[in-house]
C-alpha atoms as a printed R data frame, in Angstrom:
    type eleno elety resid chain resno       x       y       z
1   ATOM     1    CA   UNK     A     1  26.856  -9.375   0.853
2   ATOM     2    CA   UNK     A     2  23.977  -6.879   0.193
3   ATOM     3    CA   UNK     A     3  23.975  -3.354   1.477
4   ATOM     4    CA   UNK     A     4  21.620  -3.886   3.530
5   ATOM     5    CA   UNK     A     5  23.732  -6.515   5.452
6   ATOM     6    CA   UNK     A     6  27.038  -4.940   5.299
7   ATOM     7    CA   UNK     A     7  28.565  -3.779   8.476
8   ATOM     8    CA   UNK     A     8  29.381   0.100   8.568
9   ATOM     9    CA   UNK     A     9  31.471   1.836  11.087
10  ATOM    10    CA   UNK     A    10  30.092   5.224   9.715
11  ATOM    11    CA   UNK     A    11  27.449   5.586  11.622
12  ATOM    12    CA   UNK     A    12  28.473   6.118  16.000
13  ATOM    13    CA   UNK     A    13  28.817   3.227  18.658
14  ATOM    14    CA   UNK     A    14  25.211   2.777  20.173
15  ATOM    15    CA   UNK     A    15  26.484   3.005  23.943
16  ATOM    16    CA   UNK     A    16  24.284   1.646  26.464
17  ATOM    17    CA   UNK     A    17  25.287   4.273  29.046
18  ATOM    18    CA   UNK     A    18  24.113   7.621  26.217
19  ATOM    19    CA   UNK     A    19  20.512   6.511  25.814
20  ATOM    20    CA   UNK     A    20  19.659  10.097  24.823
21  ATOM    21    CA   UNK     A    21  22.746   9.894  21.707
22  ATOM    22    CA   UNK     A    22  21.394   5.990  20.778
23  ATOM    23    CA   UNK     A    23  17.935   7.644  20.240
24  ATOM    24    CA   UNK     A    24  19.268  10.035  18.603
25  ATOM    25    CA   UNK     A    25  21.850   8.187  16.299
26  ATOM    26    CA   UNK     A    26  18.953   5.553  15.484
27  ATOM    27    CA   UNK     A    27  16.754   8.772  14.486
28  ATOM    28    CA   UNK     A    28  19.049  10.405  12.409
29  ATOM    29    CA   UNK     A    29  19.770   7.370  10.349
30  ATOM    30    CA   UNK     A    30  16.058   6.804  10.452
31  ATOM    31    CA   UNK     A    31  15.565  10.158   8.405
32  ATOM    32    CA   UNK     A    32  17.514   8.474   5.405
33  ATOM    33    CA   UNK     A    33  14.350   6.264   4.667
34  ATOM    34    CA   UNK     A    34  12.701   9.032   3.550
35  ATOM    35    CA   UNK     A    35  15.174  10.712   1.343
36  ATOM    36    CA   UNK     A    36  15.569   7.195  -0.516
37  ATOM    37    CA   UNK     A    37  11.575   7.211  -1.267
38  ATOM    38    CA   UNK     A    38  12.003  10.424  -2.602
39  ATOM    39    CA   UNK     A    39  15.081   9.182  -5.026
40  ATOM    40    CA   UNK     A    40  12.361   7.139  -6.143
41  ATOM    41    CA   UNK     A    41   9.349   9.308  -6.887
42  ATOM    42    CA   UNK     A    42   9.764   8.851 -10.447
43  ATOM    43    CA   UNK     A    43   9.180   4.621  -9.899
44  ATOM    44    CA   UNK     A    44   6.907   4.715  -7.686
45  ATOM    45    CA   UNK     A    45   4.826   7.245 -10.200
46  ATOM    46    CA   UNK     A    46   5.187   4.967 -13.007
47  ATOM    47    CA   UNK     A    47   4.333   1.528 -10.617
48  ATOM    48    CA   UNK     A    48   1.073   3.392  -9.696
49  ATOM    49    CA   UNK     A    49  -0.026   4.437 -12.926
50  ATOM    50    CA   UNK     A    50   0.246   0.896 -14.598
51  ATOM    51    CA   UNK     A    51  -1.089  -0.485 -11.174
52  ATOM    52    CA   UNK     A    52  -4.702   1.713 -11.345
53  ATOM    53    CA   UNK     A    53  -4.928   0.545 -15.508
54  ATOM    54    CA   UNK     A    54  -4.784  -2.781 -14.166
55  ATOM    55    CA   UNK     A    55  -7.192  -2.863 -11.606
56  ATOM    56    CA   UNK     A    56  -9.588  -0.659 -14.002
57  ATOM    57    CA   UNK     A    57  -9.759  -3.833 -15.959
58  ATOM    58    CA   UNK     A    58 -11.040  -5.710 -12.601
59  ATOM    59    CA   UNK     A    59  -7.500  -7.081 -11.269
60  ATOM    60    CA   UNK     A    60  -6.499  -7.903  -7.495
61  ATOM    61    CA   UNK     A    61  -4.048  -6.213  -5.580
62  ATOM    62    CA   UNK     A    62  -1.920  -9.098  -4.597
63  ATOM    63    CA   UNK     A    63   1.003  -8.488  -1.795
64  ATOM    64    CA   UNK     A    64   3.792 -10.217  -0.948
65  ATOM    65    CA   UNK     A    65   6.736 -10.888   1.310
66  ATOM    66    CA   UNK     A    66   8.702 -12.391   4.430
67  ATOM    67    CA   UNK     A    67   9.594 -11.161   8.024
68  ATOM    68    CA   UNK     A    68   8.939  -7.495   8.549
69  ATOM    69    CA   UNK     A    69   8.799  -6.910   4.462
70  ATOM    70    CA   UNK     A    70   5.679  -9.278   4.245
71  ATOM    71    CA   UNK     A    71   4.204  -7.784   7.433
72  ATOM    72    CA   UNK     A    72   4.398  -4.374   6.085
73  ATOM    73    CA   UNK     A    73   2.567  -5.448   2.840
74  ATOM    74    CA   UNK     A    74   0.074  -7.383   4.976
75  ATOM    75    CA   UNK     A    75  -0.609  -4.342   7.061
76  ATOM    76    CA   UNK     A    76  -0.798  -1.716   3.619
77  ATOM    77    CA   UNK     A    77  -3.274  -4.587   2.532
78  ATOM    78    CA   UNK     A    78  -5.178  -4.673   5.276
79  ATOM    79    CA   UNK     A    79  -5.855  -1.291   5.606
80  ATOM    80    CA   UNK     A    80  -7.372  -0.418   2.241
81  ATOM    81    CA   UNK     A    81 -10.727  -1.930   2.495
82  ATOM    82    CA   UNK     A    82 -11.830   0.598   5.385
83  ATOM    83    CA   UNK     A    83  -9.514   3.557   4.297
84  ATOM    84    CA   UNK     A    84 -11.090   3.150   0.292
85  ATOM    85    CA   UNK     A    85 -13.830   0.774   0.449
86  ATOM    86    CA   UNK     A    86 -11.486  -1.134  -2.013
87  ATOM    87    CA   UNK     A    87 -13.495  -5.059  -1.924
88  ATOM    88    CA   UNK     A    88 -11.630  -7.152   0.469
89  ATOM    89    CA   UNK     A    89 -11.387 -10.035  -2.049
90  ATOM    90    CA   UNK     A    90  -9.232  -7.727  -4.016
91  ATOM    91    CA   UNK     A    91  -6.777  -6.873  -1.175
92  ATOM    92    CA   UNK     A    92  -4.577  -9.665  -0.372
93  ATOM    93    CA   UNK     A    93  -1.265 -10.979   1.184
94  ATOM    94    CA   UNK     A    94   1.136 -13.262   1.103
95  ATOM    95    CA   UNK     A    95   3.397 -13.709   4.742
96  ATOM    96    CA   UNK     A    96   6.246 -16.171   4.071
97  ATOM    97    CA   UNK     A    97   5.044 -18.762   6.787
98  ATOM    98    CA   UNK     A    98   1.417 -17.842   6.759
99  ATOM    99    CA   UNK     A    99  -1.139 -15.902   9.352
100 ATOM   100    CA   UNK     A   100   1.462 -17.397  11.922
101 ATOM   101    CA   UNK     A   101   3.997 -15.196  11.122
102 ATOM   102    CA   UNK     A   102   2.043 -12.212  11.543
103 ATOM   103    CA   UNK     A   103   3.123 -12.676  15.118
104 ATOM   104    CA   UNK     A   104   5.480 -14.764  15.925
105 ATOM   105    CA   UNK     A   105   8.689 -14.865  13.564
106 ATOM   106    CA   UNK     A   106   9.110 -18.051  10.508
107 ATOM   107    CA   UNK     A   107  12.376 -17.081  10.001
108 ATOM   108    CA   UNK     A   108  12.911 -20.335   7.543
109 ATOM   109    CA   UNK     A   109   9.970 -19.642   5.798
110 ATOM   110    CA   UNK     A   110  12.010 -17.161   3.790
111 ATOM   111    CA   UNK     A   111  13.897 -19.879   2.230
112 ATOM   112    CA   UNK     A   112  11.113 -21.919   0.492
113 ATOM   113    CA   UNK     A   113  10.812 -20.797  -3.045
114 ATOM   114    CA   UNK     A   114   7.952 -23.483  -3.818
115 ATOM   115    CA   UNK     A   115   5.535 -22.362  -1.092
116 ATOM   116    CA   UNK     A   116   5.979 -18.897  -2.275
117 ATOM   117    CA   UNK     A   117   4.818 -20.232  -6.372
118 ATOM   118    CA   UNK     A   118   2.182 -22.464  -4.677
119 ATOM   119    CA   UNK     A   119   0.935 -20.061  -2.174
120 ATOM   120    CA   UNK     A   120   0.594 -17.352  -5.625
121 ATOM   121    CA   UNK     A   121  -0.809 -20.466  -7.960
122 ATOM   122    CA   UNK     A   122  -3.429 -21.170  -5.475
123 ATOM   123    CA   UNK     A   123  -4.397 -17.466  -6.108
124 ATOM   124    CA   UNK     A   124  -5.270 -18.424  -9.858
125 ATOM   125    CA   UNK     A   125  -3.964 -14.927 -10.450
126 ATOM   126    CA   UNK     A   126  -5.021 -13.794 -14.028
127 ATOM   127    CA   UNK     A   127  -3.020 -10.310 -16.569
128 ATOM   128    CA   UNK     A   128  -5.316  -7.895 -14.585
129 ATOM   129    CA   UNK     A   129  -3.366  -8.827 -11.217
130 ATOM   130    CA   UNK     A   130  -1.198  -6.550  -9.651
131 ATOM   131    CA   UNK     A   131   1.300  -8.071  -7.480
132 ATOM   132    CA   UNK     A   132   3.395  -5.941  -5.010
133 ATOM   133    CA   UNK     A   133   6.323  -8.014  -3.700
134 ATOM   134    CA   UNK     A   134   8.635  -6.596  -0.881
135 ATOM   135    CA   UNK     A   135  11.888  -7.883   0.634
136 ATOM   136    CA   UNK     A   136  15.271  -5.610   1.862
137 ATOM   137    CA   UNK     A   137  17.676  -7.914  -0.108
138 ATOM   138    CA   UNK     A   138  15.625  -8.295  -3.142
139 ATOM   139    CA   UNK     A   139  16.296 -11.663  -3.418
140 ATOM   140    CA   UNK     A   140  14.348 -13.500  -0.806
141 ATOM   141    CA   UNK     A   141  13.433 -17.109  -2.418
142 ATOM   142    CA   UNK     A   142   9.869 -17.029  -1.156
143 ATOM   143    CA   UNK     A   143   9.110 -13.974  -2.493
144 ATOM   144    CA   UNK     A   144  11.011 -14.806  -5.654
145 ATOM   145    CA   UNK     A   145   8.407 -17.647  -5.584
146 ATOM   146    CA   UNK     A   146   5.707 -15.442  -6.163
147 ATOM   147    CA   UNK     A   147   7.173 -13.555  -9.134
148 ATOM   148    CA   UNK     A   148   8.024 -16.502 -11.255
149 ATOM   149    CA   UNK     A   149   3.955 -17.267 -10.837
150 ATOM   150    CA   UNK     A   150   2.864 -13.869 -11.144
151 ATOM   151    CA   UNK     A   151   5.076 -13.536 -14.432
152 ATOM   152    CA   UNK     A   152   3.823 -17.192 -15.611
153 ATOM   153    CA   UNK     A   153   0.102 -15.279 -15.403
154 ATOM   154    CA   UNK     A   154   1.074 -12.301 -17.183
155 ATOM   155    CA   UNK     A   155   0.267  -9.827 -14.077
156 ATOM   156    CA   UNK     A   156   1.798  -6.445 -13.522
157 ATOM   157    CA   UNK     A   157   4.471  -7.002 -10.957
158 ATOM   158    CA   UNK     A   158   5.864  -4.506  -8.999
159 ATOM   159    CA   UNK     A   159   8.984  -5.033  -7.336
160 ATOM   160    CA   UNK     A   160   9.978  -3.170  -3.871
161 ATOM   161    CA   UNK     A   161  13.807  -3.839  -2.687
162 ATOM   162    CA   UNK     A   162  16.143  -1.694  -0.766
163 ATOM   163    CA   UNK     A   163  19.645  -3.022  -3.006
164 ATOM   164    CA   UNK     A   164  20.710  -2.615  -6.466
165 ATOM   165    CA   UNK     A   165  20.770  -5.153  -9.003
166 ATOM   166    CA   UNK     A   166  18.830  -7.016  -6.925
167 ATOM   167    CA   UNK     A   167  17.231 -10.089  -8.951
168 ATOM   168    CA   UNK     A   168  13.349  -9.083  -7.300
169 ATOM   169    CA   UNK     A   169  14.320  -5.157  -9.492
170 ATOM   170    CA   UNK     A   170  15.529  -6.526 -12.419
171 ATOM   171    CA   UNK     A   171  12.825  -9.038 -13.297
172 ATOM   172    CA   UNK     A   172   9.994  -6.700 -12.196
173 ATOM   173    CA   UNK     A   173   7.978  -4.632 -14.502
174 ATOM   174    CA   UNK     A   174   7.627  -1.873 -12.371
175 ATOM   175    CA   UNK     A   175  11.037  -1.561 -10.037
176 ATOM   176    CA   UNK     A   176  11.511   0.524  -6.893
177 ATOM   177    CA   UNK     A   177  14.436   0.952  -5.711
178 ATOM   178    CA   UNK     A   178  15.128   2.195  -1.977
179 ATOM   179    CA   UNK     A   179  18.756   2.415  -1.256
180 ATOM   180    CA   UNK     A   180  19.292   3.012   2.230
181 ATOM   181    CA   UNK     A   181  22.343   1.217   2.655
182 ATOM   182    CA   UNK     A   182  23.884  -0.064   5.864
183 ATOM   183    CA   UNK     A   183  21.585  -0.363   9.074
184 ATOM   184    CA   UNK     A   184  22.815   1.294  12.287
185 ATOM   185    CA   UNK     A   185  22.206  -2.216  14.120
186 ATOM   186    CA   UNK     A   186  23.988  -3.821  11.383
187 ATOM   187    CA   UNK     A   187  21.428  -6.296   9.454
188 ATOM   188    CA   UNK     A   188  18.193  -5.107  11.203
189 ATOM   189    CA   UNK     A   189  16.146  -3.989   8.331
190 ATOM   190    CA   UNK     A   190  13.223  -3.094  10.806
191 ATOM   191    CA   UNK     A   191  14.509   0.192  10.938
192 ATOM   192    CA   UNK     A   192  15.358   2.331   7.686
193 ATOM   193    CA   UNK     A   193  14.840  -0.348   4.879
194 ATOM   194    CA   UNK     A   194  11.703  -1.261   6.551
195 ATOM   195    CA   UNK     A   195  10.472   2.676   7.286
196 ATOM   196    CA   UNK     A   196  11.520   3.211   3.767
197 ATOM   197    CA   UNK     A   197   9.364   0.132   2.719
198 ATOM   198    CA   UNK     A   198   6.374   1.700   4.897
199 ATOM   199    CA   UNK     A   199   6.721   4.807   3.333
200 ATOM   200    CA   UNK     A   200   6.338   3.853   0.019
201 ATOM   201    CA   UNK     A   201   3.593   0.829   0.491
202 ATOM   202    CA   UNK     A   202   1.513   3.769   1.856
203 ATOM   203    CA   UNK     A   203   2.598   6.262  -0.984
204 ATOM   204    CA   UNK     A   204   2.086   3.814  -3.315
205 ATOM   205    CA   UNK     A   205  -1.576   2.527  -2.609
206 ATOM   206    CA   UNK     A   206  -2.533   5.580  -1.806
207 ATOM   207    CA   UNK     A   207  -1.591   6.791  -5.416
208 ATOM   208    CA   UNK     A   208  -3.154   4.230  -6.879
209 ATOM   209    CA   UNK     A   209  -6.157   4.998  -5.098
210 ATOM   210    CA   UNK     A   210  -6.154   8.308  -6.351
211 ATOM   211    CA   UNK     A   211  -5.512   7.055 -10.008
212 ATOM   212    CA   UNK     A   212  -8.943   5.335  -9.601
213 ATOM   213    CA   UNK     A   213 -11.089   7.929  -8.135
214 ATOM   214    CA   UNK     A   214 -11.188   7.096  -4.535
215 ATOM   215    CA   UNK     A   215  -9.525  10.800  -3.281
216 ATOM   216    CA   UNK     A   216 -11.430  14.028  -4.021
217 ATOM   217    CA   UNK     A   217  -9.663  16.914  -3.053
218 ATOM   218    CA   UNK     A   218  -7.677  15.334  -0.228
219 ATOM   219    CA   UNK     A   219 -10.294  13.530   1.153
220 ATOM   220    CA   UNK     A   220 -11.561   9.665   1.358
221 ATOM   221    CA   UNK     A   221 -14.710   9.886  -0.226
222 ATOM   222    CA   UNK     A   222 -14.700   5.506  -0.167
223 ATOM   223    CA   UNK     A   223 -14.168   5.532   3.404
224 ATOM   224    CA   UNK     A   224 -16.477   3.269   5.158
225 ATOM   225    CA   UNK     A   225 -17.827   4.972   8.049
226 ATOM   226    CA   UNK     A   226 -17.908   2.203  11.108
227 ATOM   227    CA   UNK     A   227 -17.968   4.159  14.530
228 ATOM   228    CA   UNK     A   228 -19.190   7.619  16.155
229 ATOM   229    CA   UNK     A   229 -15.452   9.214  14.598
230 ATOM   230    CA   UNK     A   230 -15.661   8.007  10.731
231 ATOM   231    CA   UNK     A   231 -19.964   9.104  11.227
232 ATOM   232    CA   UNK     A   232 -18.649  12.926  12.285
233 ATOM   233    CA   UNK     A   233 -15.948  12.845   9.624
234 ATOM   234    CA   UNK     A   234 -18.343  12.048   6.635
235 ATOM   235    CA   UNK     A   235 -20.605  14.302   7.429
236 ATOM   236    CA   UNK     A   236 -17.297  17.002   7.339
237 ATOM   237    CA   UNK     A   237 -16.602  15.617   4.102
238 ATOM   238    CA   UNK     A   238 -19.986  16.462   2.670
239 ATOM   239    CA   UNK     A   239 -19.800  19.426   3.745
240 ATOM   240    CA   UNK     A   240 -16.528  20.636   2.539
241 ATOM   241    CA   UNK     A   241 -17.908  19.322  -0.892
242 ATOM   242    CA   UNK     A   242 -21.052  20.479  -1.220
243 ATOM   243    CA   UNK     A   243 -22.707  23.980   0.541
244 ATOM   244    CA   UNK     A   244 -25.764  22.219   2.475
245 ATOM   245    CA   UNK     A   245 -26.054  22.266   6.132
246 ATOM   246    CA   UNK     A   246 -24.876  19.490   8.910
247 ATOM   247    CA   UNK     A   247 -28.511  18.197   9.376
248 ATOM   248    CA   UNK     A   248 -28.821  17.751   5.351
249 ATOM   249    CA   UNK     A   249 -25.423  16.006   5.327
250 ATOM   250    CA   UNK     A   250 -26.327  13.715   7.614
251 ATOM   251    CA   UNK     A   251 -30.041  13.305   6.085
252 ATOM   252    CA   UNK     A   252 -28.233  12.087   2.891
253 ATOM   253    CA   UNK     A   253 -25.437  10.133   4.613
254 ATOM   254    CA   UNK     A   254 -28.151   8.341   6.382
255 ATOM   255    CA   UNK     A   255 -30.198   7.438   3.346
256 ATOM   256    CA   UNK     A   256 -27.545   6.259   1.018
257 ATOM   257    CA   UNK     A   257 -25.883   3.657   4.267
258 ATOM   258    CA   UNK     A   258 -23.207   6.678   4.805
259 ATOM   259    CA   UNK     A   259 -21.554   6.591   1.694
260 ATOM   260    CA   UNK     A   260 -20.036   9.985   1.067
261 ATOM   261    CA   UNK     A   261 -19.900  10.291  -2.932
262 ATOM   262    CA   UNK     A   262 -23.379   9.281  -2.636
263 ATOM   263    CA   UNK     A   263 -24.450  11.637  -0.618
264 ATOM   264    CA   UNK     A   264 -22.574  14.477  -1.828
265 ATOM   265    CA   UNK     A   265 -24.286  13.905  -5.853
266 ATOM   266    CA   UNK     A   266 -27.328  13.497  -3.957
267 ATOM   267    CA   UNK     A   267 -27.395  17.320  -2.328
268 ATOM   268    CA   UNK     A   268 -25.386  18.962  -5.455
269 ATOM   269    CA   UNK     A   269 -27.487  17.522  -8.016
270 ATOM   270    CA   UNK     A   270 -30.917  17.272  -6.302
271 ATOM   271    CA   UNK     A   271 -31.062  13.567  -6.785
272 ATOM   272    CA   UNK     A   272 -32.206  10.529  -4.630
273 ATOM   273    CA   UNK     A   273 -30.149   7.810  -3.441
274 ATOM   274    CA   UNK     A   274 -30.571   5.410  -6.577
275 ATOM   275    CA   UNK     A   275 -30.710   8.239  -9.234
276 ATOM   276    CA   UNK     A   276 -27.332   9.463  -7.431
277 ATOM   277    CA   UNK     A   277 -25.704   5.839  -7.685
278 ATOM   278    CA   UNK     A   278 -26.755   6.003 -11.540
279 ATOM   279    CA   UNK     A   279 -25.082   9.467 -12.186
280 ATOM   280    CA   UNK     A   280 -21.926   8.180 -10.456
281 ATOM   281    CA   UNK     A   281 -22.218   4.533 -12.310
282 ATOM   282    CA   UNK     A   282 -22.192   6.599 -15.820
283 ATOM   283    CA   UNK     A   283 -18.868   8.140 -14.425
284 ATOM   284    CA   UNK     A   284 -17.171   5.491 -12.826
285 ATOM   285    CA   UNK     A   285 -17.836   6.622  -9.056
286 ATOM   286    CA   UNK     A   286 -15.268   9.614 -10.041
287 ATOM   287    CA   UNK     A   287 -16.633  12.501  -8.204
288 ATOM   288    CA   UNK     A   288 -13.685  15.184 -10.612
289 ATOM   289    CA   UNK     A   289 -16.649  15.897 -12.857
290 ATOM   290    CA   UNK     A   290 -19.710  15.477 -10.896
291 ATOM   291    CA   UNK     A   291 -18.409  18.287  -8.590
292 ATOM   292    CA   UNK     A   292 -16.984  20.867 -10.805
């Protein structure tokens, strides 16, 4: 039996009649995701640094999981495209069950080792890849699937499991370890192994991101501006970047289709829209230099 799975009598009896201590006990134990992502800073460094020199050389970020472990990856997926303008083609997941499961639980799905291999082969994935695999017990078949193809390619892989010595850790390149141990509702890794699992999906891509250029000085300089908000907050951007004034910001924004780095080269170097896209081209859209 995994930790994850075991039953613990450590934590207190959720009673049905003390909603407030239930909320509280499930909070409390809650707070240990966190302190496990912390144990493992160091990994998660290391997984992000070989992750960016992948994806430098033009790799996919591929995800990958079952139940609430895939659904977590799907959603850290999903959300880089408008967060970092990273290309959609390059953000991808893998649900155990397929876009069904999203919603509605495939709780056999898990068990299929082959769909997980076939689902990855169909990805032709190529050495640049970066595959992100997630499960609690670190030894879900279908996401076990996907390694053996990922390895068989020669992609970074990047294993995310909440139990030691689990066989997803040790045949990973990159291993991160989460240990959160027993759940309060014994076996429901929704709650800490999966806020644990959030946790570091989002510290994870989010590192990456900065590895490749796409944060400058805490802000999302990719961020594709959609709606009245994301308009208002690139303009803000700009000008915490650059000293111009709103109307200029937007001037720029406007001209270059709203994207920020553009429009910030634009006012701080005097440039036009194309002769700003060449600067940045010449220094791989990293705005570190081009701002100092």
């Amino acid at each position: 039996m995994t930790s994850t799975e075991a039953i613990t009598s450590e934590t207190g009896i959720l009673n049905p009649q003390d909603t407030v201590g239930a909320v509280l006990t499930l909070v409390q134990d809650q707070a240990e995701a966190a302190l496990a992502v912390q144990r493992a800073a160091q990994s998660i460094a290391t997984a992000a640094e070989n992750a960016a020199y992948h994806l430098k050389q033009g790799g996919r970020l591929i995800y990958a999981g079952a139940g609430t472990s895939g659904r977590l990856a799907a959603l850290d997926a999903a959300e880089l495209p408008p967060t970092f303008s990273w290309p959609f083609e390059k953000s991808i997941s893998l649900l155990a069950g397929g876009a069904a499961a999203e919603w509605t639980a495939q709780e056999a799905a898990e068990d299929d080792e082959n769909a997980g291999f076939q689902e990855a082969d169909r990805l032709n994935p190529s050495r640049h890849d970066v595959f992100i695999m997630v499960a609690a017990s670190g030894r879900t078949p279908y996401t076990l699937g996907v390694l053996k193809r990922a390895h068989l390619a020669g992609a970074l892989t990047i294993g995310v499991a909440n139990n030691p010595g689990a066989p997803l850790l040790e045949q990973s390149d990159c291993p991160i370890l989460l240990e959160t141990g027993p759940e309060v509702i014994n076996g429901s890794t929704r709650l800490k192994a999966g806020t644990a699992q959030k946790i570091t999906l989002n510290t994870l891509s989010s590192t990456i991101m900065l590895r490749l250029g796409k944060i400058y000085n805490n802000l999302m300089v990719d961020m594709k501006a959609t709606n009245l908000k994301l308009y208002n907050r690139a303009i803000q951007m700009v000008l915490s970047c650059v000293e111009t004034t709103p109307e200029a910001a937007k001037s720029a924004l406007e001209a270059s289709d709203w994207q920020v780095k553009t429009a910030i080269v634009m006012i701080k170097h005097g440039l036009g829209v194309a002769e700003a896209r060449v600067l940045l081209d010449q220094h791989d859209w990293d705005l570190s230099e081009l701002c100092r």
